[in-house]
C-alpha positions in Angstrom: 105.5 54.9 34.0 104.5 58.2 32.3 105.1 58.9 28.2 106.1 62.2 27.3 105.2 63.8 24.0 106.3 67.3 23.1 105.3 69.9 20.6 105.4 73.6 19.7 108.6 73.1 17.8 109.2 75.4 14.8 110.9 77.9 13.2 111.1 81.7 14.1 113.3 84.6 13.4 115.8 86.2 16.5 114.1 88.0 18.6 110.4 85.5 18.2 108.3 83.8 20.9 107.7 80.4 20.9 105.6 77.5 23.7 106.9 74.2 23.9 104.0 71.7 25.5 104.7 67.6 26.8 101.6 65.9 27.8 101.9 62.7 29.9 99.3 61.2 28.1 96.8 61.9 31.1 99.3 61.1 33.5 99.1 64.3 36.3 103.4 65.6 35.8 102.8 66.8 39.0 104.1 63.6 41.1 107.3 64.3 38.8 110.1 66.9 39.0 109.9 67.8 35.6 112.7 69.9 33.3 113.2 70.9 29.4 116.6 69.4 28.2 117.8 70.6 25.0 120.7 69.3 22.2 122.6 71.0 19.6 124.6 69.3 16.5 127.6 68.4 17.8 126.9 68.8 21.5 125.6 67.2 24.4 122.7 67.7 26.1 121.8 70.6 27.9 119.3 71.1 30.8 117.1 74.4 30.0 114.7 74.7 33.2 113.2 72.2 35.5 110.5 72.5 38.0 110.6 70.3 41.0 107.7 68.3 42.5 107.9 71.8 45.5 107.3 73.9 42.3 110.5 75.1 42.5 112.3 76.1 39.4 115.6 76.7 38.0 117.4 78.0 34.3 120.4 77.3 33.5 121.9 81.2 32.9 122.1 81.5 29.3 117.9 81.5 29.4 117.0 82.8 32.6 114.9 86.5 32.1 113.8 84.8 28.6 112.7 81.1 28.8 110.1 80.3 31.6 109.1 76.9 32.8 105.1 76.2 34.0 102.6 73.5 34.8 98.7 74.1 33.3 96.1 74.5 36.4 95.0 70.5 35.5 99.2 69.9 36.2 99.2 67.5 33.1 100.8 69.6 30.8 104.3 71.3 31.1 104.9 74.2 29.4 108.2 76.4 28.0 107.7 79.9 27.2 110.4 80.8 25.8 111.0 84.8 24.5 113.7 87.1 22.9 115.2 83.9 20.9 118.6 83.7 19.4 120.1 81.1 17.2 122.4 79.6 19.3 118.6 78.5 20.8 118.6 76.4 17.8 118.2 72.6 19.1 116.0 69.6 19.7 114.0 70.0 23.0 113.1 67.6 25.0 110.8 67.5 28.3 111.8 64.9 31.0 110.3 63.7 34.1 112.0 62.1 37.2 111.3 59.0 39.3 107.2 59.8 40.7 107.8 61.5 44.0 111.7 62.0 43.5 112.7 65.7 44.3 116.0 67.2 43.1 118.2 70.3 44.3 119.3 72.7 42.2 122.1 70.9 41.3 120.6 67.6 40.0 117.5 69.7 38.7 119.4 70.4 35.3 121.0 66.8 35.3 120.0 64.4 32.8 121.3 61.6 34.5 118.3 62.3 37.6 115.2 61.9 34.7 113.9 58.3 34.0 111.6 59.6 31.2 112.2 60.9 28.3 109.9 62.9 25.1 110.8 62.1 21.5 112.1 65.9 21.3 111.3 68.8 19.1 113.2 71.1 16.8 113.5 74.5 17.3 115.1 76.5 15.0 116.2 80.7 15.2 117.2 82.1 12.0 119.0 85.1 12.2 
């Protein structure tokens, strides 16, 4: 079993920078696909990016060219760069990790109901 812990969170104006982290507590992420899932108020949850146990990755479209999903060099901390935010970006995030050794097609990749584990989340808020 692996706990997730995010951070990074904050507040920036359109058009900022910000780098979400989730550490696995020592855990290596790399026997997980891993993804960033994120929720508005008032909607569901929403898969971001996700990077599978083959390292390969997928965005859902509203991100891709701006958000970029990454594993340190030790593989025990995931990373979101995400660039060029707007405020409909506004949400909690949180990082996710699927059954050790599971890997996921594109399709599932951005599915919340494939990930096992779950982060508390972290707020991120654009201002316009």
């Amino acid at each position: 079993q692996v706990h997730l812990m995010e951070s990074g969170g904050d507040s920036v104006q359109s058009g900022g920078s910000l780098r979400l982290s989730c550490g696995g507590s020592g855990v290596p992420l790399s026997r997980y696909s891993m993804a960033w899932f994120r929720q508005a108020p008032g909607k569901e949850r929403e898969g971001v990016a996700a990077l599978d146990i083959d390292r390969s990755s997928s965005y859902t479209n509203s991100v891709k060219g701006r958000f970029t999903i990454s594993l340190d060099d030790a593989e025990k901390t995931l990373f979101l760069q995400m660039n060029t935010l707007q405020p409909e970006d506004t949400a909690i995030y949180y990082c996710a990790a699927a059954r050790p050794g599971q890997t996921l097609n594109s399709f599932q990749s951005l599915n919340a109901d494939w990930y096992n584990y779950w982060g508390q989340g972290t707020q991120v808020t654009v201002s316009s």
